[in-house]
Phi, psi and omega in degrees: 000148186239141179306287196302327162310292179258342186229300192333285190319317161305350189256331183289331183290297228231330184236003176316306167311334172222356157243049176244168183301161177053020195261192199300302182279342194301337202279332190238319145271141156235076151292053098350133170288000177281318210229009202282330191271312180309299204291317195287302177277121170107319163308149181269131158319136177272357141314304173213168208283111156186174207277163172287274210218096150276142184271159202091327217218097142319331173264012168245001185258076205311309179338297194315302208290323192264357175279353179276290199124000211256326176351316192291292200306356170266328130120045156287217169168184205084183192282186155275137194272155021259154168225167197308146015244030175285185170244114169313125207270138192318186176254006146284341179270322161317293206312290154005258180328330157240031133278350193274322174299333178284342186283340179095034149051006164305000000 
């Protein structure tokens, strides 16, 4: 799996829209292609205290939980993502997103 390939284009497709650069949402996620991966690995969610994306570990992963819906139970908040004006993503674009995390997010 390739990053720039295979997972940008879904943040460019379904988040893009409030996390791309200069948009609304960019000052706390920016999925940009400059910065989206940087920004995705390592950092702690500002929703709840646990990482954006640990790799390896889906349940550990706020990215996941919140592309899930699941996010409250982990004691986030907010909605679940993508929300307009992005496009919710199928469950072949979930799939990705969680081979890429599971995969160790490279």
């Amino acid at each position: 799996m390739d990053y720039d390939d295979d997972i940008q284009p879904l943040w460019e497709d379904s988040c893009i829209g409030c996390h791309g650069e200069g948009q609304l949402f960019q000052l706390t996620l920016d999925l940009s292609a400059a910065q989206s991966k940087a920004a995705l690995v390592g950092p702690t969610a500002t929703q709840a205290m646990m990482p954006l994306v640990t790799p390896g570990d889906l349940t550990k992963s706020y990215l996941w939980l919140k592309l899930n819906g699941t996010h409250l139970d982990a004691g986030g908040s907010g909605s679940a993502m993508p929300s307009p004006p992005g496009k919710k993503m199928d469950s072949d674009q979930l799939a990705l997103i969680e081979t890429w995390i599971t995969e160790g997010a490279n």
